[in-house]
Every structure is written in C-alpha cells, then in structure tokens.
N, C-alpha and C positions, 0 to 999 in steps of 0.2 A: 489519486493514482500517481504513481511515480515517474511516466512517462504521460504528461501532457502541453497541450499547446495554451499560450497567451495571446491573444490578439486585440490588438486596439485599433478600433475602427467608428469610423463616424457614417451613423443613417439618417438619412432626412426622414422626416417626418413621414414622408406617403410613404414607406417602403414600412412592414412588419418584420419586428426580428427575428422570429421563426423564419420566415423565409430570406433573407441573408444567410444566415446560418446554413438553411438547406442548401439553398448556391455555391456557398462556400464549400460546406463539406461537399459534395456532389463531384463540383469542379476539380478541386485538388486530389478526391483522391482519385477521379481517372486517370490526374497528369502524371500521380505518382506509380498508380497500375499501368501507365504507358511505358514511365521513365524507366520505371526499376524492377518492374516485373513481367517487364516483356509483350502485354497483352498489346493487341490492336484493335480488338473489337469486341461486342458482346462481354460488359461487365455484366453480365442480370446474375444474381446469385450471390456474390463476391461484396465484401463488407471489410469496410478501412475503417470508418469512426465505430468509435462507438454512439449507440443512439443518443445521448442524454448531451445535455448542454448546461452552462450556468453564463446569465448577461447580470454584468454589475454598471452602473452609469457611473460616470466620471464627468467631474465640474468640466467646467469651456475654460477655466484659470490653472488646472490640474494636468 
C-alpha cells in the first residue's frame, strides 16, 4: 500500500503480538478520531486500520 506505517518496537516475551498490535491500532486511532476528527465518544462502527498486519523480527545487533 502506498500509504503505510513502520514501527519498531520491542515485546517481551509474555506479551503476543496480536495483541500489541491490537493495542496499538485500538489506541492511536481513537487519538487520531479525537485529534483530527473531532469525535469524543462512541467510536463503535468507525475503522482507521485496515485489518491485516505483517511482524518481521530484527537481530538485538540490528
């Protein structure tokens, strides 16, 4: 896609990356439905990500 995000992030081990992920997307984009679309409450319906994801690991020296 032409318009996407990179993020580099480190999870410990007890945590699954599905769920970071979910947190992640979840979090930002209320902040961004707060920031810049005016909303204050009641997102149910309304979709910022798209569903799908890709996790690549990167070395500890990288």
């Amino acid at each position: 896609m032409a318009d996407h995000v990179h993020v580099c992030v480190s999870v410990p081990p007890k945590l699954s990356i599905s769920e970071v992920i979910g947190f992640v997307k979840g979090k930002s984009a209320i902040q961004i439905h707060r920031r810049y679309l005016g909303r204050k409450q009641n997102f149910t319906g309304f979709h910022f990500w798209s569903r799908g994801y890709c996790v690549s690991t990167v070395g500890r020296d990288e």
